[in-house]
Structures are given as C-alpha cells and as structure tokens.
MARVEXSE-834894 format. One record per residue (C-alpha): residue number from 1; residue in one letter; x, y, z. Coordinates in nm, 4 decimals, always signed. Example, Ala and Ser with C-alpha at 12.3 -4.5 7.8 and 13.67 -1.06 7.14 Angstrom:
// residues 2
<rec 1 A <+1.2300 -0.4500 +0.7800>>
<rec 2 S <+1.3670 -0.1060 +0.7140>>
END
This chain:
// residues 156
<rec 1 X <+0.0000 +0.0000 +0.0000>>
<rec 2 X <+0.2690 +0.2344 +0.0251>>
<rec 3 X <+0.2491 +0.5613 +0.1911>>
<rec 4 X <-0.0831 +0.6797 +0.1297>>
<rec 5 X <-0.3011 +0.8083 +0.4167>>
<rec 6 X <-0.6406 +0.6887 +0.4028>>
<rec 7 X <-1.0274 +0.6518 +0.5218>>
<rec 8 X <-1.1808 +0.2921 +0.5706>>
<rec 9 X <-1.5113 +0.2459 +0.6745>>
<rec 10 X <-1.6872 -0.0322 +0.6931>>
<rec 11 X <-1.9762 -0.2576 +0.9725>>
<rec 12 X <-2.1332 -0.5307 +0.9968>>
<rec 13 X <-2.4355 -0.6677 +0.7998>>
<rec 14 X <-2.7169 -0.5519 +0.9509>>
<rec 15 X <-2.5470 -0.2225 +1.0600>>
<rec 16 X <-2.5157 -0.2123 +1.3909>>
<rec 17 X <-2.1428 -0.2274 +1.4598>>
<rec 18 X <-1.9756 +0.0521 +1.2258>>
<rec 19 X <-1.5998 +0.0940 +1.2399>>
<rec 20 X <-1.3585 +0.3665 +1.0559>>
<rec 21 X <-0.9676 +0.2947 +1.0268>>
<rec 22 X <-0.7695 +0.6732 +0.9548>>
<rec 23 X <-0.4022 +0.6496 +0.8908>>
<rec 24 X <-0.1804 +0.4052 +0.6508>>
<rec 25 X <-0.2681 +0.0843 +0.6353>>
<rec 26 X <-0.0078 -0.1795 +0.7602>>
<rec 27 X <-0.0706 -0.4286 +0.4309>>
<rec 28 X <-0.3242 -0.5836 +0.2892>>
<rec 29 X <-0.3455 -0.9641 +0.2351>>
<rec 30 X <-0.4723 -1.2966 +0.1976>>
<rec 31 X <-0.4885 -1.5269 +0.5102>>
<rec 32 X <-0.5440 -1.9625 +0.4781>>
<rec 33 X <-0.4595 -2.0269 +0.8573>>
<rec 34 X <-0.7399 -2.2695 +0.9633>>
<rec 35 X <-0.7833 -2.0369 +1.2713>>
<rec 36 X <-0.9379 -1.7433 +1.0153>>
<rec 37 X <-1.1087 -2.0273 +0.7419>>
<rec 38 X <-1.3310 -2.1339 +1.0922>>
<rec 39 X <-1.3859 -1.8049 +1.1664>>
<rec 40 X <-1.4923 -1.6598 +0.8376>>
<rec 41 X <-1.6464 -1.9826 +0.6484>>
<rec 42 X <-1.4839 -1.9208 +0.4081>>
<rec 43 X <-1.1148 -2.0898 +0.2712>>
<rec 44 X <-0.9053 -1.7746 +0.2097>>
<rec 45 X <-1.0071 -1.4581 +0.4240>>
<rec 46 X <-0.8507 -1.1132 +0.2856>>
<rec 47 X <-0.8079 -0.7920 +0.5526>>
<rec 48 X <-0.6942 -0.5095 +0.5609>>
<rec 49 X <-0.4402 -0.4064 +0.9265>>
<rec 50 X <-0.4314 -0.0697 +1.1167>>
<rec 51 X <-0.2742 -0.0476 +1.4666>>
<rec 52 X <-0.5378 +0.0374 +1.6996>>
<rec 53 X <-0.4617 +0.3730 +1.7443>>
<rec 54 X <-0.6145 +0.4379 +1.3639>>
<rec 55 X <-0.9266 +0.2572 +1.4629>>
<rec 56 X <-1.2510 +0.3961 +1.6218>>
<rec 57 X <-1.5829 +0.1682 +1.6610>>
<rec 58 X <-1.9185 +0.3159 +1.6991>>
<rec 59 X <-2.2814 +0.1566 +1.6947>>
<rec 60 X <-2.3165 -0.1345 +1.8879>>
<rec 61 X <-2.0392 -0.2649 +2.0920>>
<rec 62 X <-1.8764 -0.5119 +1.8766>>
<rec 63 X <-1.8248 -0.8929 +2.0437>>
<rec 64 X <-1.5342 -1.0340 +2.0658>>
<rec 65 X <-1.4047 -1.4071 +2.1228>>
<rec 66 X <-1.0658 -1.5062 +2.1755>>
<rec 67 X <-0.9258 -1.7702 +1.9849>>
<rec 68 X <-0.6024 -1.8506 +2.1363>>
<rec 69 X <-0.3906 -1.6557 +2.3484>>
<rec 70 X <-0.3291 -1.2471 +2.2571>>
<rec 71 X <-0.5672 -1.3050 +1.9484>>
<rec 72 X <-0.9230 -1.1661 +1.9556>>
<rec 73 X <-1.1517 -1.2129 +1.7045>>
<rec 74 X <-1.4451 -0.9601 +1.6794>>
<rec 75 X <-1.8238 -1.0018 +1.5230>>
<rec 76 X <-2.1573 -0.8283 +1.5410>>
<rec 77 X <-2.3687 -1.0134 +1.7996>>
<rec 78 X <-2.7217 -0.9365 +1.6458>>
<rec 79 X <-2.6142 -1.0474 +1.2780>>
<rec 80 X <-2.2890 -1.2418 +1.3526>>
<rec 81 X <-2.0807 -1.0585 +1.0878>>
<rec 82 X <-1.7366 -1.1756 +1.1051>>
<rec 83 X <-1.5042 -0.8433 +1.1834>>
<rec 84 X <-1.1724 -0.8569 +1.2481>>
<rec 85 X <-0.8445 -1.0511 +1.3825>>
<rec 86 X <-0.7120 -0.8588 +1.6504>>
<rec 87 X <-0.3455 -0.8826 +1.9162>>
<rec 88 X <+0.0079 -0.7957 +1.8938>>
<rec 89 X <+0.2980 -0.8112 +1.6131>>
<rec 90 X <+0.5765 -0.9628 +1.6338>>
<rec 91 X <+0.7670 -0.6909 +1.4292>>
<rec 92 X <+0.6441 -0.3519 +1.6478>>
<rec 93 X <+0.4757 -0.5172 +1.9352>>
<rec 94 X <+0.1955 -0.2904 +1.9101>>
<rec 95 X <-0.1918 -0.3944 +1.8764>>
<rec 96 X <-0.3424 -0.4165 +1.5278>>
<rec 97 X <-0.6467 -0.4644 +1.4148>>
<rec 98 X <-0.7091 -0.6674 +1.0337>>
<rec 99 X <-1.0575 -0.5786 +0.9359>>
<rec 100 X <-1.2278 -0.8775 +0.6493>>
<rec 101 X <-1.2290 -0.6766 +0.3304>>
<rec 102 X <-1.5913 -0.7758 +0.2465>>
<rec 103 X <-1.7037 -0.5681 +0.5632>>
<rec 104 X <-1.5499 -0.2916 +0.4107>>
<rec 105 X <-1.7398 -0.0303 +0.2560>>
<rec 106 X <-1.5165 +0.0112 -0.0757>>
<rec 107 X <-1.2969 -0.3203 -0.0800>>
<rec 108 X <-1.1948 -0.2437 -0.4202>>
<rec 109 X <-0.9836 +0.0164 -0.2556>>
<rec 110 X <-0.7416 -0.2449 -0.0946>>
<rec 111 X <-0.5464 -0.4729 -0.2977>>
<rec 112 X <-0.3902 -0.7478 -0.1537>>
<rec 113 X <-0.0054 -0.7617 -0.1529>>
<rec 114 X <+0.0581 -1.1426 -0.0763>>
<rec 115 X <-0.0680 -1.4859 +0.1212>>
<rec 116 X <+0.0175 -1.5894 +0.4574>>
<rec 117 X <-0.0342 -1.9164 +0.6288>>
<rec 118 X <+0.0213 -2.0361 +0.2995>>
<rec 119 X <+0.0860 -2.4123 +0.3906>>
<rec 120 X <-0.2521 -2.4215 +0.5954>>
<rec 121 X <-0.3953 -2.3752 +0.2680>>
<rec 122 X <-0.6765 -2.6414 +0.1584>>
<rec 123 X <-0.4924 -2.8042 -0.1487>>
<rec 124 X <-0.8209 -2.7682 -0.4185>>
<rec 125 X <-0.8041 -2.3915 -0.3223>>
<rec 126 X <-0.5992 -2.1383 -0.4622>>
<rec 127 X <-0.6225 -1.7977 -0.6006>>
<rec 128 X <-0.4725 -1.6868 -0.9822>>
<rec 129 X <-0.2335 -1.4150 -0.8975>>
<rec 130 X <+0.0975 -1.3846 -0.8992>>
<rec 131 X <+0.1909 -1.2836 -0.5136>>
<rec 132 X <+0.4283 -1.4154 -0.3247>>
<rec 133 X <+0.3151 -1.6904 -0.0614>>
<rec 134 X <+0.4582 -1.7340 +0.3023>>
<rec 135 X <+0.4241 -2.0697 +0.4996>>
<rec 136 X <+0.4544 -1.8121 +0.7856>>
<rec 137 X <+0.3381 -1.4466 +0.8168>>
<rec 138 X <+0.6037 -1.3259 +0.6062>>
<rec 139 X <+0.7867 -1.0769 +0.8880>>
<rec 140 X <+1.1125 -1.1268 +1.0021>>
<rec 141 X <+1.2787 -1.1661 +0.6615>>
<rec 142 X <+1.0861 -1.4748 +0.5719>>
<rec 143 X <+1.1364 -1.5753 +0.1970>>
<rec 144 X <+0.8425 -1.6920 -0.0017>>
<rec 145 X <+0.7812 -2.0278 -0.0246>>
<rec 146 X <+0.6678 -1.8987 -0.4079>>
<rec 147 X <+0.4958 -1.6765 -0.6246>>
<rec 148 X <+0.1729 -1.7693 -0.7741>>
<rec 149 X <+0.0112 -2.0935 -0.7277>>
<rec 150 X <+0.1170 -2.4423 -0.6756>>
<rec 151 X <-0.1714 -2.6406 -0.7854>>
<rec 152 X <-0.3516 -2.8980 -0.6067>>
<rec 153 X <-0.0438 -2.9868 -0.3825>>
<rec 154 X <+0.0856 -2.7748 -0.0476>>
<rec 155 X <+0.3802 -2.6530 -0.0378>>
<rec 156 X <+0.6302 -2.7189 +0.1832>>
END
C-alpha cells in the first residue's frame, strides 16, 4: 500500500457495529490459517491491518471471542458478521487490528499484496495471482515459499 493516508469504513451486515480505520494501512493480504477459514467460512479470508490507534468503533459494541492466546476475534452479535483478527505483532509489538475486506465499505480500494499461512492452505483452493506466498506471516525476513500458485499440492 505504500504511503498513502487513508479513510476505511466499513460494519457489519445488519449495521449495527460501524468501524472507521484513519491512517496508513499496515498491508493488505490474503490469510489460509485454519484459525481465520473457521472463523470466516470461508477458505481464504482477505483484511486489511491498522494499529489500533487508527481505529474507532461506533454503533453497537462489537463482540469479541478469543481464539487462542493475545488473538481476539471480533463479530456483530445481532447479525454475527465476522469483523476482524485482533493482538500484537511480532515486528512492532503494538496492537493491530485486520478488518475482512468484504465488511469494508469500498474493498476495491485495498489490494492485496501477498498470502500468509500459505501451507494451511486447503490443497483444491488457490487464487490466480501472482503474489508471493509465506508458509509463515512473512515478517522477520521470511522468503516466499513462491509466487503464484502451486496447484492442487501444499507446499512445503
């Protein structure tokens, strides 16, 4: 994403929880760990991460469940909207918060820079780009495990 200073806004389905993220975004991505596939339903979630700082809720307080330990994962309790991941990087140590694209208003906005969790994948899924894919989270120097995709097999 570069540089640029933007406004997200986004909620819920029915509305009730509303969110806006002001500031440059920290990347955007693609996600197959099987932690965000249960939480989403669906086999590749995309987001878009702020630190919390940038991020102010409004509407309904959103809910949140934790899914392991330092991770929080938030949703709309009257619609049960999946929201966002939520806890600490390893990089800055700071709290960020990844909204799911589709709960923001203009997705087409953010375009995804690369996959993480990449080995978690489920083989028959894969999207036709050419980013580069990280078994890990791709911080710390990581080195792709590849660009584009691998077929039906995981890599690794």
């Amino acid at each position: 994403m570069g540089e640029e200073l933007v406004t997200l806004t986004g909620g819920c389905m029915c509305g009730a929880v509303r969110f806006e993220a002001t500031g440059t975004p920290l990347g955007v991505g693609h996600c197959h760990c099987e932690s965000c596939r249960h939480h989403t339903g669906a086999p590749v979630v995309t987001y878009v991460g702020f630190t919390a700082d940038q991020v102010v809720f409004s509407g309904q307080e959103r809910s949140i469940y934790t899914s392991s330990p330092g991770v929080a994962r938030a949703f709309c309790n009257s619609c049960g909207t999946s929201l966002t991941w939520e806890g600490i990087t390893r990089v800055s140590g700071g709290k960020i918060i990844e909204f799911h694209i589709s709960t923001i208003d203009n997705p087409d906005r953010f375009v995804p820079e690369d996959h993480t969790r990449y080995g978690e994948r489920i083989a028959w899924f894969d999207v036709a780009d050419n980013l580069p894919r990280y078994l890990g989270v791709g911080a710390d120097g990581e080195e792709p495990c590849c660009h584009g995709s691998v077929g039906n097999k995981k890599p690794g």
